[in-house]
C-alpha positions in Angstrom: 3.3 -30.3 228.7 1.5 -32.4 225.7 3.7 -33.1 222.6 2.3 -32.0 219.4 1.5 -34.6 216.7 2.8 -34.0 213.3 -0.5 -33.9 211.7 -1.4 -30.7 214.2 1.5 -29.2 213.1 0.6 -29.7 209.7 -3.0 -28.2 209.6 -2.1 -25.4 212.2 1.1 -24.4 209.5 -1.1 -24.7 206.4 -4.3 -22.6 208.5 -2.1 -20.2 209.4 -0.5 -20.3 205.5 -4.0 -19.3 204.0 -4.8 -16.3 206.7 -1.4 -14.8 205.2 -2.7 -15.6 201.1 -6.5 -14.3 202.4 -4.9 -11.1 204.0 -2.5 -10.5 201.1 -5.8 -11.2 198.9 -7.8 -8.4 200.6 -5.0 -5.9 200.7 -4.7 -6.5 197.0 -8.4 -5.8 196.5 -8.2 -2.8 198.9 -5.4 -1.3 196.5 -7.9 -2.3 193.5 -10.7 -0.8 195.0 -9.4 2.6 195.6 -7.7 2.6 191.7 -11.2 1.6 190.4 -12.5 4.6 192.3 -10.0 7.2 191.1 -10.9 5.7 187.4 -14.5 6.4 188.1 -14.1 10.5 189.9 -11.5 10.7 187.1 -14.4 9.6 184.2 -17.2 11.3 186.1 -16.3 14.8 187.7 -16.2 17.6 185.5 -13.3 19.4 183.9 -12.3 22.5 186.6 
């Protein structure tokens, strides 16, 4: 089996690094999407 080079195991650790920060970033937006729409319905819909 081929060694791996340092500088593979660099890049692949700092790829994989940023797919966590860009999934954490998306859940984040998710959770600030859904709040922006309760703001809204809550704004918007009349009183019952």
């Amino acid at each position: 089996m081929e060694q791996l080079t340092p500088e593979y195991i660099l890049l692949f650790h700092n790829v994989n690094k940023a797919v966590e920060e860009l999934e954490a970033a998306v859940d984040s937006l998710k959770v600030a999407q859904a709040q922006a729409e309760a703001a809204y319905l809550e704004r918007t819909e009349p009183c019952r």
